[in-house]
N, C-alpha and C positions, 0 to 999 in steps of 0.2 A: 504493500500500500504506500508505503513512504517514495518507493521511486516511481509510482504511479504518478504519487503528486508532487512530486520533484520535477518529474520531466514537463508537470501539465504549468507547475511554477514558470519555470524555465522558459515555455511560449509566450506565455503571456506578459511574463517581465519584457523579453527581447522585446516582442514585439512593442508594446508601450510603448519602453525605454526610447527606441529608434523614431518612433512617432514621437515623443516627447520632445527628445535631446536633439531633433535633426536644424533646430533655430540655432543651434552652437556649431552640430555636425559641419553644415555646410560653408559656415562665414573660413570655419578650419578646413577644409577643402580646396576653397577658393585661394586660403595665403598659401598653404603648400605649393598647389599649382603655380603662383607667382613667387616663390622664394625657394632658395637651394636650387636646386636640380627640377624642380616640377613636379617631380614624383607626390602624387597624395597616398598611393596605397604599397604596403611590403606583403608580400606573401611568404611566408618560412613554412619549412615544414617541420612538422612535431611531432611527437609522440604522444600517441592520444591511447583513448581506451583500449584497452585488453592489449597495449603493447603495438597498437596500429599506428601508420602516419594519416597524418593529414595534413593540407594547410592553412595554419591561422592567417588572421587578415589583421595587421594593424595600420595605422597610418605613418606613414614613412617618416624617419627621425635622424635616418644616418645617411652618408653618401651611398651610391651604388655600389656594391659588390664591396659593403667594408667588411664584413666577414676574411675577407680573403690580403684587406693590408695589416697594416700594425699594429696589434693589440688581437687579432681576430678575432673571437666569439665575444671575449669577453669587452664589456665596456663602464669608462669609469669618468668621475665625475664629471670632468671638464673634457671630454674626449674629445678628439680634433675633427673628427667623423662626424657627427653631431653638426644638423645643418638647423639655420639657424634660429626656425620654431621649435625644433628640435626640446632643445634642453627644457622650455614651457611644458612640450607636452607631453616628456616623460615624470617630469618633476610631480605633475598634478594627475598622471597617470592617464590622463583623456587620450593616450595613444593606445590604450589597449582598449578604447571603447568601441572600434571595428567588431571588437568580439563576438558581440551583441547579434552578429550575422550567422557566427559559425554554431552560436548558444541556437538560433532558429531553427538551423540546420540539422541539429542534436550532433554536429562535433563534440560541443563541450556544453557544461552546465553553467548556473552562475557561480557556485560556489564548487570546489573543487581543489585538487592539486595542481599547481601549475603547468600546464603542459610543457616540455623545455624541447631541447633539438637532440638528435640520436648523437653526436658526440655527448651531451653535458650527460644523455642518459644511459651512457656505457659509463658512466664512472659511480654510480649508483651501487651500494652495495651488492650482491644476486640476489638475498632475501629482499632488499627494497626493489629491486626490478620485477620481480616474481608479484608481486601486490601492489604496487603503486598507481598503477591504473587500473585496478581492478572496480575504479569510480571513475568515472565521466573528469578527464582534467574540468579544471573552472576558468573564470574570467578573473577571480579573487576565490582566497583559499587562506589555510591558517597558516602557512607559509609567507605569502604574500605580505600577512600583517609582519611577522618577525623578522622578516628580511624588508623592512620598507627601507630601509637603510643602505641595502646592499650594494651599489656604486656609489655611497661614500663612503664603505668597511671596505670597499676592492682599492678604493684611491688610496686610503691609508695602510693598505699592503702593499700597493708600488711604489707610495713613496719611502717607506721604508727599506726598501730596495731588493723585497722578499718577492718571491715566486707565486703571482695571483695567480696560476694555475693549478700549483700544490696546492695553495690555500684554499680553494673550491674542493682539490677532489679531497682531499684529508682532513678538510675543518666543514665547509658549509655544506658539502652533497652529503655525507652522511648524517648533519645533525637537521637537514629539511627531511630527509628519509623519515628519522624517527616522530619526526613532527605529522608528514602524513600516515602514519602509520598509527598514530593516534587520533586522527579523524576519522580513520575506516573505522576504529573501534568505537569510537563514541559519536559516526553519522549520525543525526537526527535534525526533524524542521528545528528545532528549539538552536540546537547547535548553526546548522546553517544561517539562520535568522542573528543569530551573535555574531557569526562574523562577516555578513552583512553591514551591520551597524557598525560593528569595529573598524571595517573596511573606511567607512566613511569619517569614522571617529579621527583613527591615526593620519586623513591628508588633512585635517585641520590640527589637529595637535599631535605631530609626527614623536614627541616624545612620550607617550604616554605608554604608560605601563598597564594601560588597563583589562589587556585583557588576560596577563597570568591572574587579572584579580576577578573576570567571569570564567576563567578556565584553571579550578588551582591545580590539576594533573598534569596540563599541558608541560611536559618536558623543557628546564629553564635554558635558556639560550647560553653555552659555552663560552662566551665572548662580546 
């Protein structure tokens, strides 16, 4: 029953949402098209449910084919890549709001585990690769809230002059594992619906600790 009405959730937000949000959508459309490169949409492909790809759709933030210059996958605060709505609308997260197409589509849910790319998700422990998408990735997830930080934890491991690559697969891809590994146990609307709200909680008060304080199991962040 819960993912009957999960999935029935899931149309219905999309859909709204895109009706809602398309008075912001488009004005962001229109600068894309006129600044940077032109580009308004990226397509990646992910690893989605039960270990499948697919392609997410966000709106374009970086130069073309930056995957493949310097820094590759990874990207951090002030990256040179980063064109030049860019850095707005990762900061405020409105570049993952394409999503909202793929959630219609039933790629993804709203809430969920982040969907990432088949390098970041070979470095996944096996036991987190074996269950990890064993739920519909999301748009936003309990990861999402504890990593909102995460390109300025990765800045402050390059300038420290350490290996932001070690640092993902030895420090951060094992302690999100554990993190979604603890949503699959305690899925529910109640949970969903938390971090929901927390989703929205943390882009206005990106310091807040509030949700080890609606979630006191939730496994404490190493760092």
């Amino acid at each position: 029953m819960y993912l009957i009405f999960k999935r029935f959730f899931d149309i219905l937000c999309s859909g709204l949402a895109l009706l809602v949000l398309s008075p912001l959508l488009i004005p962001i459309i229109i600068g894309l098209k006129l600044t940077g490169e032109g580009e308004v949409w990226y397509l990646q492909v992910r690893v989605g449910y039960k270990n499948k790809l697919f392609k997410i759709y966000k709106f374009a933030t970086m130069l073309k084919n930056s995957e493949h210059m310097s820094g590759g996958i990874i990207t951090t605060k002030k990256d040179s890549r980063i064109t030049p709505m860019g850095g707005f609308l990762r900061k405020s997260k409105i570049n993952e709001l394409p999503q909202l197409i793929n959630i219609l589509l039933g790629d993804m849910s709203v809430v969920g585990p982040r969907p990432v790319m088949p390098q970041s998700f070979a470095v996944y422990p096996d036991e987190v690769q074996q269950v990890i998408y064993n739920v519909k990735p999301g748009l936003t997830g309990i990861g999402s809230i504890i990593f909102r930080d995460e390109e300025e934890l990765i800045t402050q491991v390059k300038n420290r002059g350490e290996d932001m690559w070690n640092f993902y697969e030895n420090t951060i891809y094992p302690f999100k594992g554990s993190l979604e590994q603890w949503y699959q146990k305690n899925s529910s609307f109640l949970t969903d619906t938390k971090i929901i709200i927390l989703t929205a909680w943390v882009i206005l008060f990106p310091d807040s600790q509030a949700v080890y304080k609606w979630f006191g199991s939730l496994p404490k962040r190493p760092f």
